[in-house]
KOLZATI-42607 format. One line per 10 residues: for each residue x, y, z of N, C-alpha, C. Coordinates in nm, 4 decimals, m for minus. Example, Ala and Ser with C-alpha at 12.3 -4.5 7.8 and 13.67 -1.06 7.14 Angstrom:
<drenlums>
1.3190,m0.5690,0.7800,1.2300,m0.4500,0.7800,1.3200,m0.3300,0.7800 ~ 1.2850,m0.2250,0.7080,1.3670,m0.1060,0.7140,1.2900,0.0030,0.7870
</drenlums>
This chain:
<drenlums>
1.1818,m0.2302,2.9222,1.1700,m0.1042,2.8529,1.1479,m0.1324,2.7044 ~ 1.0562,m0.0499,2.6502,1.0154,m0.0576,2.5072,1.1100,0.0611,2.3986 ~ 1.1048,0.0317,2.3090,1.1370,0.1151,2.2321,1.0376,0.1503,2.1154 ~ 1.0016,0.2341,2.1212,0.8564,0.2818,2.0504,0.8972,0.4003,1.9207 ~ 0.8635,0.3337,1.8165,0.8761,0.4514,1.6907,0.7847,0.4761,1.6190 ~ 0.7451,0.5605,1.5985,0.5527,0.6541,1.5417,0.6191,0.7602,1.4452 ~ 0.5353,0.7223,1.3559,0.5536,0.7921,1.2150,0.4627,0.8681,1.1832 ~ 0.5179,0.9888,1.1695,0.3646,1.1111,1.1972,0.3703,1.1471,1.0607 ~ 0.2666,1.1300,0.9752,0.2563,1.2051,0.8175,0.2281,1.3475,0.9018 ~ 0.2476,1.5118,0.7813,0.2311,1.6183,0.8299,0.1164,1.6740,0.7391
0.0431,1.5765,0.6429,m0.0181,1.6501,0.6223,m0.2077,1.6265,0.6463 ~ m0.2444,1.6810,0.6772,m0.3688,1.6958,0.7277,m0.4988,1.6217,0.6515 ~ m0.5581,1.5390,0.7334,m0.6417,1.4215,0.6913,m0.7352,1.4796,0.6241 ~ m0.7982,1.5619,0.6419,m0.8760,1.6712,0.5438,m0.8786,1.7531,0.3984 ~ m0.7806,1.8360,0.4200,m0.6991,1.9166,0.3312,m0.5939,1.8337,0.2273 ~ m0.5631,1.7380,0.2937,m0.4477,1.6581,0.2552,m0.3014,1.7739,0.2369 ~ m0.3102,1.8833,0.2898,m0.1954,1.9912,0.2978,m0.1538,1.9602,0.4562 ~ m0.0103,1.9953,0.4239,0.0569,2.0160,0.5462,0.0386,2.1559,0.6336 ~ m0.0384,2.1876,0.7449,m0.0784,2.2796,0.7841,0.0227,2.3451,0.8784 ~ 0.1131,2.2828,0.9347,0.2252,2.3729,1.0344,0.3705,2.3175,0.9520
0.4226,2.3955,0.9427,0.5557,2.4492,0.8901,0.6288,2.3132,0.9367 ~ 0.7430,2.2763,0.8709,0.8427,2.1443,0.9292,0.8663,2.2090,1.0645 ~ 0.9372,2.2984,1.0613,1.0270,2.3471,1.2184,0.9046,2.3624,1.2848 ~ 0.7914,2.4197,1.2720,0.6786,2.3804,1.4246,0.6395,2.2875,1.4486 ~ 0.6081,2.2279,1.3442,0.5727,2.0915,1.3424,0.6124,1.9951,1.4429 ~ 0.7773,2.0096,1.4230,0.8801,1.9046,1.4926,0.8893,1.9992,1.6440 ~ 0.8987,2.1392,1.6470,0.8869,2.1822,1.8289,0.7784,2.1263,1.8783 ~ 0.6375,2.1381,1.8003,0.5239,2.0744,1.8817,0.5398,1.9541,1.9244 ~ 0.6131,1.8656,1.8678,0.6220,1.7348,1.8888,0.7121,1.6983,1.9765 ~ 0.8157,1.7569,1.9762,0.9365,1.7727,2.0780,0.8783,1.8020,2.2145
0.7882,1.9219,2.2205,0.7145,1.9482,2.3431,0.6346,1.8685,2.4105 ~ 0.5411,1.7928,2.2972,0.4558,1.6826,2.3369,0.5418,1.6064,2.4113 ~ 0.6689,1.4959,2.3253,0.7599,1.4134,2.3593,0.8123,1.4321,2.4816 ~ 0.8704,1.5134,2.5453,0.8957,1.5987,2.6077,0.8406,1.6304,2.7642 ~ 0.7045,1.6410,2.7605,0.6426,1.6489,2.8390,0.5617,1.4930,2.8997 ~ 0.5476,1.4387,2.7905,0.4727,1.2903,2.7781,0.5997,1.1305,2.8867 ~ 0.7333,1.1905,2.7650,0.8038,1.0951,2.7883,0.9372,1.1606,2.8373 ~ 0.9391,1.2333,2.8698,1.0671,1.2818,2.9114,1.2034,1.2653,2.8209 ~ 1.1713,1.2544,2.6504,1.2796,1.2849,2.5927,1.2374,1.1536,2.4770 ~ 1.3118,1.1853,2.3681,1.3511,1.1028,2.2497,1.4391,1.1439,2.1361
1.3698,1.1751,1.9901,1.4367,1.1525,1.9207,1.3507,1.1580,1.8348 ~ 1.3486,1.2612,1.7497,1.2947,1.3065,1.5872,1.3612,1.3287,1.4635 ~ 1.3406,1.2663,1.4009,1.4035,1.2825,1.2317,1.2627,1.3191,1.1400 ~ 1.2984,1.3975,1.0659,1.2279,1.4008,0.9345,1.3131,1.3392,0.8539 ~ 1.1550,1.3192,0.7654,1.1418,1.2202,0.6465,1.0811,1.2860,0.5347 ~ 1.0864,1.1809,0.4366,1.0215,1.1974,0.3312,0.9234,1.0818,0.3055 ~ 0.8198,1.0982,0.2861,0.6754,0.9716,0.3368,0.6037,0.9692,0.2039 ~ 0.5856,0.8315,0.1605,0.5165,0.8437,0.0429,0.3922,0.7182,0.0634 ~ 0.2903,0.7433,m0.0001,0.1799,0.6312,m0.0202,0.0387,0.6606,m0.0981 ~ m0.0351,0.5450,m0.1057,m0.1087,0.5266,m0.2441,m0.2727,0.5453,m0.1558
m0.3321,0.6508,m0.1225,m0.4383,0.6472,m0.0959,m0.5411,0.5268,m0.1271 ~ m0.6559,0.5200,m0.0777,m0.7419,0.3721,m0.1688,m0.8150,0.4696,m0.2584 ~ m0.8345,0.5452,m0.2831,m0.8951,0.5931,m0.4118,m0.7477,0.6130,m0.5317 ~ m0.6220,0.5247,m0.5120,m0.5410,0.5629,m0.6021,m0.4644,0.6952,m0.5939 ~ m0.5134,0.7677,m0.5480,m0.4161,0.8949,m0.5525,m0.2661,0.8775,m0.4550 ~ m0.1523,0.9291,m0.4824,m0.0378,0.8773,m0.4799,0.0283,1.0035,m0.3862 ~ 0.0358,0.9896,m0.2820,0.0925,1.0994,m0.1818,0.2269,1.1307,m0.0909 ~ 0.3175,1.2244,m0.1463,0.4149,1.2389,m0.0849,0.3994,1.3490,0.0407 ~ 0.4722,1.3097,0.1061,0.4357,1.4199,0.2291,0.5755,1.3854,0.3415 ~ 0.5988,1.5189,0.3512,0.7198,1.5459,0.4744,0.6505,1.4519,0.6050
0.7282,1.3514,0.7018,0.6725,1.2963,0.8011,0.8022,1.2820,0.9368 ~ 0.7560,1.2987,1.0178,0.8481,1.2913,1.1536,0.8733,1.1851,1.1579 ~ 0.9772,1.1220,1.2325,0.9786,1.0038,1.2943,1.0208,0.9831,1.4191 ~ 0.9389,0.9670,1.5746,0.9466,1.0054,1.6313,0.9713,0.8386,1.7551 ~ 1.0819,0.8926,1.8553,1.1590,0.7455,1.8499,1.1761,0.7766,2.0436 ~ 1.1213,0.6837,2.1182,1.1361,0.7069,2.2285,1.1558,0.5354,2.2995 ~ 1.2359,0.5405,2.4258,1.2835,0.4222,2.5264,1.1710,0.4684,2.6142 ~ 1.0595,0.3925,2.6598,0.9666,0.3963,2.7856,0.9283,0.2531,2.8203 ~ 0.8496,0.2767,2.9434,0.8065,0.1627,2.9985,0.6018,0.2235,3.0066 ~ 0.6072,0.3439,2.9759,0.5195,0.4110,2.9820,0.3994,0.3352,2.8702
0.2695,0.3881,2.8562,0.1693,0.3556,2.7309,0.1630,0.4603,2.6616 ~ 0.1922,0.4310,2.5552,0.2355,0.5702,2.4464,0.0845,0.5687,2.3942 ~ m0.0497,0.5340,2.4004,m0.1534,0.5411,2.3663,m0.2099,0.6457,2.3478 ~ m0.1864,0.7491,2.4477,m0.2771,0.8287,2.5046,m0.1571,0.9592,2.4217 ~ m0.0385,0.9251,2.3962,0.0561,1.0244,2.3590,m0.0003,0.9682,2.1888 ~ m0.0478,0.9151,2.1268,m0.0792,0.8913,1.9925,m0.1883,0.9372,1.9782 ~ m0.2781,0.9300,2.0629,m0.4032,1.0278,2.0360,m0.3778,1.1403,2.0607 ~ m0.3707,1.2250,2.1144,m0.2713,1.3464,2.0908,m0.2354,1.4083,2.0107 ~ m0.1370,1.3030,1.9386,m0.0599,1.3557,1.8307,m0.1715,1.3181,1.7019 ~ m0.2475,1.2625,1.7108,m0.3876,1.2432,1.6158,m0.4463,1.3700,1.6150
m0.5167,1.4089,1.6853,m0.5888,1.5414,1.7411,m0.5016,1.6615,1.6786 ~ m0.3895,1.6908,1.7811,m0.3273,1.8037,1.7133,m0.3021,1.8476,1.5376 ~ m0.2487,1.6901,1.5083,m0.2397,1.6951,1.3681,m0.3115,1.6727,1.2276 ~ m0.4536,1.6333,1.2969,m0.5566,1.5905,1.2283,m0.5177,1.4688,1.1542 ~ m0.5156,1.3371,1.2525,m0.4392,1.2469,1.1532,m0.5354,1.1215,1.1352 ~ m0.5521,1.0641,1.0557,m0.6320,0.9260,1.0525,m0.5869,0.8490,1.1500 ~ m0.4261,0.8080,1.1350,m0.3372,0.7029,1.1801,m0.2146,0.7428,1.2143 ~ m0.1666,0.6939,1.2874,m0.0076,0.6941,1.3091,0.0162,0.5787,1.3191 ~ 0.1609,0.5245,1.2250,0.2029,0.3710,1.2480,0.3103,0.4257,1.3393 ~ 0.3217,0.2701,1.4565,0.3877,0.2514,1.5734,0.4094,0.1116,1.5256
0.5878,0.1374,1.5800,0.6348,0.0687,1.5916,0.7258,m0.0038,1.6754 ~ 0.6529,m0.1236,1.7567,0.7014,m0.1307,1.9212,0.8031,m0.2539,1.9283 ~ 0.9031,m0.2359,1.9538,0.9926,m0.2737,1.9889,1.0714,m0.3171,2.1307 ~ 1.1542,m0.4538,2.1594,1.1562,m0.4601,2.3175,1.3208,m0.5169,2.2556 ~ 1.4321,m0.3953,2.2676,1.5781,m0.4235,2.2337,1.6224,m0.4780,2.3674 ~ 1.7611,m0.5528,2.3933,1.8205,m0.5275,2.4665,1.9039,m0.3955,2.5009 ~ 1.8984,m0.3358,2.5696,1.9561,m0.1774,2.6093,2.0893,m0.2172,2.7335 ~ 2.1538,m0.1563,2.6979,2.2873,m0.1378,2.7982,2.3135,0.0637,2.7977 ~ 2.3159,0.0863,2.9134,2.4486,0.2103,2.8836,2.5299,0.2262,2.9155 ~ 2.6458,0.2416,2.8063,2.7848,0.2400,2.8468,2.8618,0.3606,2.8733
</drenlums>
């Protein structure tokens, strides 16, 4: 089992504005999650970085944290699409897991 964490910036690859509200934002994603993987784990953030033309961008970002054995590929394009995103960084992980 993997442990998979994807960092969704919220604001829109275009506009560079955040187009859905934090709280929809995070239900849409919950729903996605949800339906995709049968459950995880979202935190907001606060996301900052330096465009290559220099411009310097803060932006509200999810962080979205799931245990599968599944290919979260097809759940990252997705979440590309819906959110109009260039990229999402993933971050894949293989912990030892126990539950106690």
């Amino acid at each position: 089992m993997k442990k998979i964490t994807m960092y969704l910036g919220l604001n829109d690859k275009d506009s560079k504005l955040q187009n859905y509200g934090t709280v929809e934002a995070y239900k849409i994603c919950m729903n996605l999650v949800w339906d995709f993987f049968g459950g995880g784990t979202i935190s907001e953030w606060q996301g900052f970085f330096k465009h290559e033309d220099g411009q310097i961008v803060i932006e509200k970002s999810l962080i979205i944290t799931t245990m599968t054995d599944k290919n979260h590929i097809e759940f990252i394009q997705n979440l590309k699409k819906v959110f109009n995103q260039e990229s999402i960084m993933v971050e894949i992980d293989s912990p030892a897991i126990s539950f106690e």
